[in-house]
N, C-alpha and C positions, 0 to 999 in steps of 0.2 A: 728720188722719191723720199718725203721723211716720214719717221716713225710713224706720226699720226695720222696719212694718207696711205701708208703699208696695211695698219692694224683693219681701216676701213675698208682698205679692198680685198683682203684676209677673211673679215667678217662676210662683205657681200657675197665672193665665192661660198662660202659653209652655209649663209642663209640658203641662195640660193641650188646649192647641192646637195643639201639634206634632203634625207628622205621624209625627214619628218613635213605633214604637212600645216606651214609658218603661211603667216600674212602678219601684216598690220591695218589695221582699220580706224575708221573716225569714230567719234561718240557715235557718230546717226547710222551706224555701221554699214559705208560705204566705203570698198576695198581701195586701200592706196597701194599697196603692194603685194603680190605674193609670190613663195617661190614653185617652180618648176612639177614639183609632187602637189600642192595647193593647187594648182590651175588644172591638173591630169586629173587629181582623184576627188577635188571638189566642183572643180569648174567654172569657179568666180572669178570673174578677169577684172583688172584696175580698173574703179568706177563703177562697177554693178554694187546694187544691193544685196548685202549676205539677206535680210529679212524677206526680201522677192521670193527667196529662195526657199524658205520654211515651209513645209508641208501641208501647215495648218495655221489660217488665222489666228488662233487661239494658241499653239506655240509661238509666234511669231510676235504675238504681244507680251507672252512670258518673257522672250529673247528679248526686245527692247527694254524693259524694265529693267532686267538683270543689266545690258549694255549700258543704262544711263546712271543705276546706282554704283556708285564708287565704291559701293563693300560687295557687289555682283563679278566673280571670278568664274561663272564652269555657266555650261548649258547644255542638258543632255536631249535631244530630237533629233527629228529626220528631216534631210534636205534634199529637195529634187535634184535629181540625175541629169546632165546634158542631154544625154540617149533615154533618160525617160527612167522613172521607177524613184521609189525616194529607199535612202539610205542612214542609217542611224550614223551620229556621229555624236565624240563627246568634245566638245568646246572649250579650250579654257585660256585665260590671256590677264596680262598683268599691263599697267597704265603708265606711261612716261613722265616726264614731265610735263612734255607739250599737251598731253592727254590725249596722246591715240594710243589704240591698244594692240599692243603686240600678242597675237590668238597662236596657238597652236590647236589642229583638229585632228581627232586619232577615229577612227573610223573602230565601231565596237560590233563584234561578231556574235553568234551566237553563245559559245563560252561567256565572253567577256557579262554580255550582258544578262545574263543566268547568272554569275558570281555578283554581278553590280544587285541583283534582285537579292538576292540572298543577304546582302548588306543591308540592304535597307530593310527589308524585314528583320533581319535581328535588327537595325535601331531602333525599328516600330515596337519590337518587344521589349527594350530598354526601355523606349521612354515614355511608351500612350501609361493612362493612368488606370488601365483593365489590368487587373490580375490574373497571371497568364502562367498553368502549370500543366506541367506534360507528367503522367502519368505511364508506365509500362511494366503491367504487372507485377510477377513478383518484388520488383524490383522497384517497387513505390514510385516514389516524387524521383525523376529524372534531369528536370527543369522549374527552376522557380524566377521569374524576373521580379524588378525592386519594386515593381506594386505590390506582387501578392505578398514582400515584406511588409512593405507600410500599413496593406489593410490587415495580414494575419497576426506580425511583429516578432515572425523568426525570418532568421538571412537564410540566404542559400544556402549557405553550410549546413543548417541545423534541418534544412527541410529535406535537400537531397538525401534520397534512400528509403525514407519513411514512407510509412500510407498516410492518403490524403488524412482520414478522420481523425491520427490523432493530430493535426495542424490547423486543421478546423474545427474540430468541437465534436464531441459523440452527439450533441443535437443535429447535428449535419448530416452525422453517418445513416442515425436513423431516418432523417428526411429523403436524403438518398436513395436510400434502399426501400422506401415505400413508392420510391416516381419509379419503381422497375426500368432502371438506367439503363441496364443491361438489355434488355428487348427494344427499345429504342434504337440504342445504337447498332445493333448488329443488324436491325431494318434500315440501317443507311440514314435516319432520320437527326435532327439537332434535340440533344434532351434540353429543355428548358425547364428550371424552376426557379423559386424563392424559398431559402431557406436559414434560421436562424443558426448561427455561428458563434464559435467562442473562437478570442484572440489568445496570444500566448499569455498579457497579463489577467487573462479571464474575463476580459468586458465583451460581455454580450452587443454580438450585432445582427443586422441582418444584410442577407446578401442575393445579389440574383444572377444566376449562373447558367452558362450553356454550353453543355459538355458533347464533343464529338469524336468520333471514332476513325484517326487518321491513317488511310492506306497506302501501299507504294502502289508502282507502276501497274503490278500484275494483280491488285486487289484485295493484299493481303493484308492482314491487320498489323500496324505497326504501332503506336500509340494510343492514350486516348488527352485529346486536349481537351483544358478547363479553363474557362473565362468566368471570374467572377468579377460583380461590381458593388460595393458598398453602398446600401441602399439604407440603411436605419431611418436619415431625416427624412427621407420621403416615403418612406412605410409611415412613420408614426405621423408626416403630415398626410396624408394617404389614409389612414384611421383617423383622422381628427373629422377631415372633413366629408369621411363617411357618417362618421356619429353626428356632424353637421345638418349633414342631406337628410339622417334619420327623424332629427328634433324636428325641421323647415318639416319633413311632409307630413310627423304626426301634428304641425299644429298646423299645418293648412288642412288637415284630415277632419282631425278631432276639434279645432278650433272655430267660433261663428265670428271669419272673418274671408276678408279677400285681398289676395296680393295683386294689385294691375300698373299698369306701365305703358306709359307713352309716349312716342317720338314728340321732335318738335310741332309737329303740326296737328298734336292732340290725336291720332290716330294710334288706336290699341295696340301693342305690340304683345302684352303680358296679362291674363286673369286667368287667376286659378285661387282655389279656397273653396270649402264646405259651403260657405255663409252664401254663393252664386245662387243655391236653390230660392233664397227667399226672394231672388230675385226672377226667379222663373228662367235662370240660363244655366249650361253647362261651362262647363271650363275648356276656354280655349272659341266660345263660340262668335263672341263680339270682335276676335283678334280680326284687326285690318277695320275694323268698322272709326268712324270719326267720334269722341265723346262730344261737341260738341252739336253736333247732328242727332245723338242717339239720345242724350240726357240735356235737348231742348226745352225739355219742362221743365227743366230744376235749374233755374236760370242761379242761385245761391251757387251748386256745383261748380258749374260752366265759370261762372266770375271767381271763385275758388283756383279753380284749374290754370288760368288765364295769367294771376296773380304770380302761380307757382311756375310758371313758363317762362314769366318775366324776372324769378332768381329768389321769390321769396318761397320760405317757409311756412307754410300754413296746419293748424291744425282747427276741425269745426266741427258742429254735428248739424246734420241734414236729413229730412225725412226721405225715403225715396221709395216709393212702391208702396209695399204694405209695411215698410219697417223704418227703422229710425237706424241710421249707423254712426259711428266717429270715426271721423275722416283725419288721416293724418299726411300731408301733401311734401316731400320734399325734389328740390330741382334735380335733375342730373347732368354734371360739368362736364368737357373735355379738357386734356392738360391746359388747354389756354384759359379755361374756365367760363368758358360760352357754354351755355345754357343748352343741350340736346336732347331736352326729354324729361322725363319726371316719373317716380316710382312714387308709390302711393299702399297706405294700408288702410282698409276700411274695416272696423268690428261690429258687427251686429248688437246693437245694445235694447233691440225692440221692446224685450225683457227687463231692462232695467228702466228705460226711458216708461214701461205702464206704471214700474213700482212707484218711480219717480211721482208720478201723478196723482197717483194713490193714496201717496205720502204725503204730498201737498192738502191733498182733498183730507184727510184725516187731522193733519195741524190745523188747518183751518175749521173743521166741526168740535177740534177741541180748545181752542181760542174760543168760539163760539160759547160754549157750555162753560168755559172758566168764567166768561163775561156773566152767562145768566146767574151762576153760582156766584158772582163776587154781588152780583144786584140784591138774589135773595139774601146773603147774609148780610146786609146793611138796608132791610128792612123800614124806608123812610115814610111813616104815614101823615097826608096833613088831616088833622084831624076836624078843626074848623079852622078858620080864615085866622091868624096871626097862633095857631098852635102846632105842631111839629111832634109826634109821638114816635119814637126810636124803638119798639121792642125786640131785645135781645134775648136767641137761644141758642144753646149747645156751647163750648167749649172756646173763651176768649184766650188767644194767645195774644203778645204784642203785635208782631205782625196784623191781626185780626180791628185791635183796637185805635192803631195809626190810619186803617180805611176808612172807618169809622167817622172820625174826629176829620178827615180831609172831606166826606163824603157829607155828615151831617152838617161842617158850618159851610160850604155853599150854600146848601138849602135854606139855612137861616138868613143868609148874605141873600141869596134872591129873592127869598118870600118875601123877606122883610116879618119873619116871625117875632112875636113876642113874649112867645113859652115852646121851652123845647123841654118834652117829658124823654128822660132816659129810664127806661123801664126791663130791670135786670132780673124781674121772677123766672124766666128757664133757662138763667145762670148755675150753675152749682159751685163752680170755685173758680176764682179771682188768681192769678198768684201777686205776689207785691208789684212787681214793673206791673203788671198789667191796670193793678188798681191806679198808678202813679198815671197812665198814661189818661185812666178813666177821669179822671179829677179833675186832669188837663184839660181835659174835653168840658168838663164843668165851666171852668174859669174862662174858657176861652169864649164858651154859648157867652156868657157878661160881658163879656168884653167887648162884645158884638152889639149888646145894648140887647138883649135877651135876657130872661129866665130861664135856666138849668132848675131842671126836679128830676131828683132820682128817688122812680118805685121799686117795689118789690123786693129789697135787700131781702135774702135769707141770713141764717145764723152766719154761716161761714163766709159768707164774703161781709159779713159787717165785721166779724174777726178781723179782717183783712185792713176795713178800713180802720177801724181802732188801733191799727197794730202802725199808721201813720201816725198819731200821737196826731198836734197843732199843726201837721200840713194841711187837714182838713179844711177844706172851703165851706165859707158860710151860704149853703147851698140845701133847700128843702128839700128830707127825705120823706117820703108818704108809704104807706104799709103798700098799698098796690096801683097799678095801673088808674083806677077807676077814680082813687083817691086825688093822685094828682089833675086827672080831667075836672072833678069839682072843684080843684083850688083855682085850675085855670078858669073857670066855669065863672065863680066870682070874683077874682081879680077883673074879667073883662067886664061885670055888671058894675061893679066899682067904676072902673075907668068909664063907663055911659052915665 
């Protein structure tokens, strides 16, 4: 026999005379071999399924996972007994080349599996991200794991010994000692609160904790454990969208308006607001009801709604009942961005929409009144058939005497006048533009193939026109009104 047919039948006797219990298995972990303690104390014979054998569906599909991944080494469950009863076992096996797996199973006792607990709960305590401190009496901080450093930012070192409060913050201690911790725990009960903490570099946070009072066997008090978990962002988000909820219910309280909402099918899911009363409903009463069944009369609505259903944005005003409101319509998408519905604000603007009216109604009676005021003070009288009398009173500015001169040479244009008396006695004063503008008005009646006569000059608007010097028009002035009517009087007896 040589060497390498020695070592292999060397090997087969030790596989198969160890106590240990050995097999080898396929990926789809059915048994190709096992030795003599495997087939006694597990009971899987060449060709059966280890996974048949699993207790529980649900280990059973843990054990093939682990079996097909190639970084899957251990499996700790229980496997049915030949004679009945299932039995824990711990599993573990290393991959060949060919890829079967060479398993060894060690069968875990009560000991074993008590100590395997205890491991894994201290890993639990190593690595969950809850800050986890045992406390015992006089004897302060007993246990700190690396969260309750990371959220407080002392090490174990610095913590063991101490009392919690100076590690947490005297805002703690006081919070503490107002949740009467002490009568909780000693009723067997979990203290829970939320309380604000200081870290070691002094940055205030906040924390929510829940502290219990752990006994031995015989009931006695042995520790007190403390879970804390750093809550700050969600406290202060936690306050934002209180103060949120507060602002939404004082303005759908105090505001004349209404929040409503509808699936796709226009059927109410959402109204609530103050502004429902004007419409004779409570909040929450039309929910389930259809809008286009319910606000069939307000066909504007309904075509509104329909629009916004279809993805557009709408905003409108519609009357509806006894009030007027503005409507502001937007869709609501799901992540694909199909259209599911639509939220909507409506404001009660009844009140502004009367002002509105009011307002209208009042520019229009004072348009009105500026009209009759712009007519009386451009004063146009025909006096007889080709004469045109202008008398002017009160206060000419420029503005005043630009109406004028567009208002008087129509007149002349249409009648076809052939004396236009400007008649200035309930003038009192001229200033220069104004007289310049008057003048115009003169030259321009000539121009038109009329006569320009200006009466009634007082002292100070002839100042005025003398203070023109040779701009003056060669244009007859007459002492008054009546003066000029006799000049027209015989000019037209002339012209017969």
């Amino acid at each position: 026999m040589d060497a390498d047919a020695r070592r292999a039948a060397l090997a087969g006797r030790f596989f198969d005379a160890s106590s240990e219990m050995l097999c080898i298995l396929d990926r789809e972990g059915h048994v190709v071999l096992g030795n003599r303690a495997w087939t006694e104390k597990v009971g899987i014979s060449p060709g059966e399924g280890l996974l048949g054998r699993v207790s529980t569906e649900l280990q059973a599909e843990v054990l093939r996972a682990h079996l097909q991944d190639p970084k899957g080494r251990s499996w700790v469950g229980h496997l049915r007994r030949p004679g009945g009863g299932n039995q824990r076992f711990e599993l573990s096996w290393t991959i060949d080349d060919e890829g079967l797996l060479h398993m060894v199973a060690r069968h875990l006792d009560a000991e074993q599996l008590e100590l395997r607990a205890v491991e894994r709960l201290r890993a639990l305590v190593r690595q969950t991200d809850l800050a986890i401190m045992e406390l015992s009496g006089p004897s302060g901080v007993v246990s700190w794991n690396p969260a309750a450093e990371a959220v407080f930012g002392y090490t174990a070192e610095e913590a063991l010994g101490r009392h919690l409060h100076e590690l947490v913050g005297v805002v703690g201690e006081a919070a503490l000692k107002a949740a009467n911790i002490s009568a909780t725990l000693l009723a067997g009960q979990v203290a829970r609160l939320v309380t604000p903490n200081r870290t070691k570099d002094g940055r205030e946070i906040t924390c929510a904790w829940q502290i219990l009072l752990l006994r031995d066997e015989r009931n006695d008090p042995m520790t007190v454990a403390c879970f804390a978990q750093e809550i700050t962002e969600v406290e202060a988000q936690r306050g934002t969208l209180e103060e949120q909820k507060r602002l939404l219910q004082a303005l759908l309280t105090e505001s004349p308006l209404v929040l409503w909402e509808l699936d796709r099918e226009g059927t109410f899911t959402l109204s609530m607001g103050s502004a429902l009363r004007r419409l004779k409903l409570q909040e929450g009463e039309i929910v389930g009801a259809n809008l286009f069944e319910y606000f069939s009369a307000y066909p504007a609505v309904c075509k509104a709604v329909r629009e916004t259903l279809d993805g557009a944005s709408l905003s409108f005003r519609a009357d509806v009942g006894e009030g007027s409101w503005q409507n502001h319509l937007t869709p609501r998408k799901d992540e694909a961005g199909n259209v599911i519905g639509m939220l909507a604000v409506s404001f009660d603007v009844t009140e502004q929409a009367r002002l509105e009216v009011e307002l209208r109604q009042h520019i229009e009676m004072l348009t009105r009144h500026k009209e009759t005021i712009r007519a009386l003070s451009t004063p146009i009288l025909q006096v007889w058939e080709g004469v045109l009398a202008l008398p002017l009173v009160g206060y000419m500015d420029e503005g005043r005497a630009a109406r004028l001169m567009d208002a008087l040479l129509e007149e002349v244009a249409r009648t076809g006048a052939r004396h236009a008396i400007v008649d200035v006695t309930g003038v009192e004063v001229l200033d220069t533009t104004t007289v310049h503008h008057l003048l115009k008005l003169l030259q321009a009646i000539q121009l038109l193939g009329a006569e320009g006569i200006l009466t009634g000059v007082r002292p100070a608007v002839a100042q005025s026109l003398v203070a023109l010097g040779d701009t003056l028009p060669d244009v007859p002035t007459l002492r008054d009104l009546q003066a000029g009517l006799k000049r027209c009087l015989r000019m037209r007896q002339q012209e017969r």
